[in-house]
Every structure is written in C-alpha cells, then in structure tokens.
Steps between C-alpha positions, in 0.01 A plus 500: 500500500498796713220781403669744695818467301697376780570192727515440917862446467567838342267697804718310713824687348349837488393512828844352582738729308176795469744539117355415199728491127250447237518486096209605272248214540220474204177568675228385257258699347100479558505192709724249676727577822534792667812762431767398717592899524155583615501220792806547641486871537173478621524163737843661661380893498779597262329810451783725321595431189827730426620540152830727411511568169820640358632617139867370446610718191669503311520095464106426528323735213249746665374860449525520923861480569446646816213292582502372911171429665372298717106390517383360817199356400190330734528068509181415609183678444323699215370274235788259582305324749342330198116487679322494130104368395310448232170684601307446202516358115696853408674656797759324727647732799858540646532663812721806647569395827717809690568520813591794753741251689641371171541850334720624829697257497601556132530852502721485821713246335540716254602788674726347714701331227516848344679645805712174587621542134596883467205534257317843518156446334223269513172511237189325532325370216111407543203580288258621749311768263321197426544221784410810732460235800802206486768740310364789704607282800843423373575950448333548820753244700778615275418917567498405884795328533710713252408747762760265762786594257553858456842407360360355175336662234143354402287468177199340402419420117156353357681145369480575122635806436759446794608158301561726202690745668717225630556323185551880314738663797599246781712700619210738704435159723700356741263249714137426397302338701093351355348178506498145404354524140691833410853418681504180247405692196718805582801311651518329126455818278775616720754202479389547128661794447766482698663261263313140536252389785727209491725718745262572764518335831259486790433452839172392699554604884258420768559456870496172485723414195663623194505371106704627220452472150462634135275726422423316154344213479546168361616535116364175403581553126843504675519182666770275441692749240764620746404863376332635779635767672596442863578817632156558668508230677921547623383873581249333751771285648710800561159672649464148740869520586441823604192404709732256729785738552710348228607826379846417443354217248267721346762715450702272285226368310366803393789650382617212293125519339583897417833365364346243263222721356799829488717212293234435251363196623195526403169264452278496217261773655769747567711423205571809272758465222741749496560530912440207569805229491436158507035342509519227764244264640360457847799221595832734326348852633453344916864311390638852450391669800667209694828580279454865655450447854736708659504771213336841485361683222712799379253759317185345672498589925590227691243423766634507912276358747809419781426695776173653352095463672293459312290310774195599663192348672217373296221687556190430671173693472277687756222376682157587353264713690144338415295770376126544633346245260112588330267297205350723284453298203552175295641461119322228314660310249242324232598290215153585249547531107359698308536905483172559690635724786112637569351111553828456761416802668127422557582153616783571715264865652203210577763350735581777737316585761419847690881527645704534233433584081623369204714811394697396235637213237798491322660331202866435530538744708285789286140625643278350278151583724332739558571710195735271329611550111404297243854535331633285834659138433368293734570140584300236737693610822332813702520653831213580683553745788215535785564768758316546853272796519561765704405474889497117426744186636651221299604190604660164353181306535291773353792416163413138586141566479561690132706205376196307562242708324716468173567107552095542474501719228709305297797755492835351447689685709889439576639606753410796744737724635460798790493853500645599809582851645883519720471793718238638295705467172360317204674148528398449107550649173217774414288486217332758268318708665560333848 
C-alpha cells in the first residue's frame, strides 16, 4: 500500500536508531512500487555502498584464492536515479545524472576507507572515452582528490576491460571505486568468482544513517525451500555490528561463520563434493554458526577487530564555485517518422531566425545532416542543434520564441535542452564537425 516501498512507522525507526538490517526484497520488474534499495539510499543519503569481496580457499571452489577487494561503489546517482521517458513511438530515454558533489564524496569515501583499512591501492573504473562529460566528471574528481593521498597508489581503468582484468587477475586491485550502474554489475562478477555472490555483504553509509545487506538479491525461485544461502546477509550483520562499535560481537560471529564454511558446511551454491562435508539448508547452516560461536577457524585467519579502527568520518563534499554561466545554443528533440532528414532540416532552418543557425541534426546520437550517409539507421527520434552566430546574444525567450515557430509549423518537438558554456568550456557533448 506504500509506493515507496516503505511505511511512516518504519521512517520513524530509522531516523530513531539512523540503522537499518534489511533482507533481499523483490522489487518488481517494469511497473509497480518503487525498489526499496533505491529509496532508502537515496531518501537517507546513503551514498557509499561498500562491498568486500573475499576468496576463502580452499573450502569455497575458486581460481582466486587470494582474492580480497573491496568496491566502494556510488548509491545514488548515474542512471540509478531512474528519471526515464518515452519520447516518441521508438525511442524512450534514461538519464545520467552525475554530480561533482556526489562524485567527491564517493571517491573520498573511498580513499579514506583504503587508508583506515591498511589497503594500499585504489582503481577507478568509468567509461569516459565515450560519456566524455558525466564519466569524465567522475576521473576528474577522482584524479584531484587522489592527489590528497600521496600514500596510496592510484589507477584508472575504462570499466570493461578493467572488469576483465578483475575477474582474470584480482589480485592487481585492492579498492575500486565507479558508479552506481557499474559498482552493481562489477561488485557481482566479483562475489562471482570469489566463490558465490551469496557471500558478499554490504554496507550503505551516509551521514545521516547506515543499512547493511546482501549484495544478491531476492532468489525468488528460492523462497520457502530453506536452501538459500545466508551468509551474505550474516556478513552484513557482522559489517552493522561493526558500524556500532560492537566489535567484540562481530568478532565472534564472524569467526564462527569462517568455522562453519572451513568445516564443510556448506549451502547448495558453494557445495563441491569431494571438500565439502556435509550440503545444509538456510535453517542447519545459520544453526551451525550458532554451534561455533566462540570457535576460530584453524587453516582459515581468524578475523580481530578488539582494539582495531577502523572508524572514520563520513565524508562530505566541497562547495561548488559557480562557473561564469553563457547560452550559446539549444538541442531540439522532434518525434517525426519517416527517414527524410533533408524535409526536417528545411522545416526546422524556416524556424530560426538571424541569431542563431540550424547547424546540425542527429539520429541517435550519429550526424545525419548536412552530409549524412545513406547506409545510417535511423529511427523517429532526432536532435536538432541551433547555435548563435557569432557577435550575436541568446536568450531563454529568444528559445521560447523558437518553440513557438515549430508549435506553428507543426513540428513535434520533445523536449529542449541548453547548450551552455562554464567558464568558456563546452557544457555539452560535441558533435561532428562541431
């Protein structure tokens, strides 16, 4: 009954406690309520979503035994923030939102966890040979405030070969940080591998609040077998423990986990024959880490947090300088059939007037006038870019004015959006020839 996921009572108790213990909730797919993930890390500003991800050979099969990273991955932006459209009959649009503020606070996070925790490297994973502008962003803020820590070594990989490095050698990483979209993919691959992503805990920190979890989601083929494996979600127990300065608790816990899975203890999903002893369900496998509390693994490390900190302030970002702000052009969207890129052109060139020009119109992103190729796919979604003329001003209601000429013409167009200059620096991405 609640389209956010979540009822008044349950606000009350966050805001109370600021602690949240959640299991994998089934968020529907291509309509009803929102993802209960997505709200609370966005309502709350639980903007770091930390993920350790460790191999635990030789009782959980992988080809990483050495395997222990950690991906700090971005909670509330990128195309998480779930703004989508359908523009026309063929195209529908999800957008990138990044921001500076959001991207600092990440990449700090990151950092800071990496020297609270002894660890010696972080890598950043974007894809900004192609998303010059938003992933750009996110290797700019990460190449400034690497510079702040001299004591840790920095890389920066474009996403897709840096996710196949990671699942071919994990060993080279120690801490990646990206963003929301590749953090979830990447943060599974690596659980993958590791042994089962049913072992991967997580954390989402903000300054406000903190919720731990799986990293998996919600197994529904699984529900009400007793075979799911729990471990996840006890790792993220251990993590929340941890949070609150129950360290001696965490301790404990975790230790009698590493006991069950070095006894052969194992779940369906890690189950090997041959090392492993005895194939539980969820109920016997969380009955035998109870039967262990007090006990320590003997070939595995025991874990000591007594006495360690691991602590440190949650990060806040910078404030932004505001940039000297100009117009200098305006991206229209039109929603017209038809592969006729010539007609387009002529109607949307008898709308401009002697400030700015029609200079270009693309298809999906791909110049399709002037001098387009006939080979081009097109669909009924194009971009038509007008920019000022030199030694001439633009202004909103001159963009006002143009929306009105096409409502005349009988254009269909969809939305409009800005092309704005920041200190003189193209606030836009650049197309052919521009």
């Amino acid at each position: 009954g609640h389209s956010a996921g979540i009822g008044p009572e349950a606000w009350e108790s966050l805001r109370r406690t600021k602690i949240f213990y959640k299991a994998p909730i089934t968020t529907p797919q291509g309509g009803g309520f929102k993802s209960l993930n997505v709200t609370i890390r966005k309502s709350l500003g639980l903007f770091a979503n930390v993920r350790p991800v460790r191999a635990f050979a030789p009782f959980v099969a992988t080809k990483h035994p050495g395997m222990d990273v950690v991906i700090v991955r971005e909670n509330e932006e990128d195309l998480y923030a779930g703004i989508e459209h359908r523009q026309t009959d063929e195209v529908y649009q999800c957008l990138k939102i990044v921001s500076r503020p959001g991207c600092e606070r990440i990449v700090r996070y990151a950092f800071e966890h990496a020297r609270a925790n002894g660890r010696r490297k972080v890598a950043c994973f974007t894809k900004d040979n192609i998303m010059k502008l938003t992933d750009g962003l996110f290797h700019t803020v990460f190449d400034e405030v690497g510079a702040e820590y001299p004591d840790i070594e920095k890389q920066h990989w474009i996403v897709d070969i840096g996710a196949a490095r990671l699942a071919a050698d994990p060993g080279r990483f120690d801490v990646i940080v990206t963003p929301n979209l590749y953090g979830d993919i990447v943060s599974d691959i690596a659980a993958e591998i590791a042994g089962s992503v049913g072992l991967a805990p997580s954390a989402n920190v903000g300054q406000h609040g903190a919720m731990f979890e799986a990293i998996h989601g919600s197994a529904p083929a699984l529900a009400g077998q007793d075979a799911a494996n729990p471990s996840g979600l006890l790792l993220a127990g251990v993590m929340m423990l941890l949070h609150i300065g129950q360290r001696q608790a965490a301790e404990r816990l975790h230790n009698a986990w590493l006991k069950t899975i070095e006894d052969g203890i194992h779940t369906f999903d890690i189950f090997k024959e041959g090392s492993s002893r005895q194939k539980v369900g969820t109920s016997a496998f969380a009955d035998a880490v109870i039967a262990r509390l007090g006990q320590e693994p003997a070939v595995l490390e025991p874990v000591r947090y007594e006495g360690e900190a691991h602590a440190f302030a949650v990060p806040s970002a910078k404030p932004t300088i505001p940039a000297v702000k100009g117009l200098i052009g305006v991206d229209v969207f039109v929603h017209r059939a038809g592969r006729d890129a010539e007609g387009l052109a002529a109607g949307m060139q008898s709308a401009a007037n002697g400030s700015y020009d029609l200079v270009m119109i693309t298809n999906r992103g791909v110049k399709v006038w002037p001098n387009g190729l006939p080979e081009t796919s097109l669909t009924d979604h194009w971009r038509c870019r007008y920019m000022v003329k030199p030694d001439k001003q633009l202004n909103k209601a001159m963009i006002a004015e143009l929306q009105m000429r096409l409502a005349q013409a009988g254009i269909d167009f969809i939305k409009t959006e800005h092309l704005c200059t920041f200190d003189g620096q193209p606030g836009y991405s650049l197309g052919q020839g521009q």
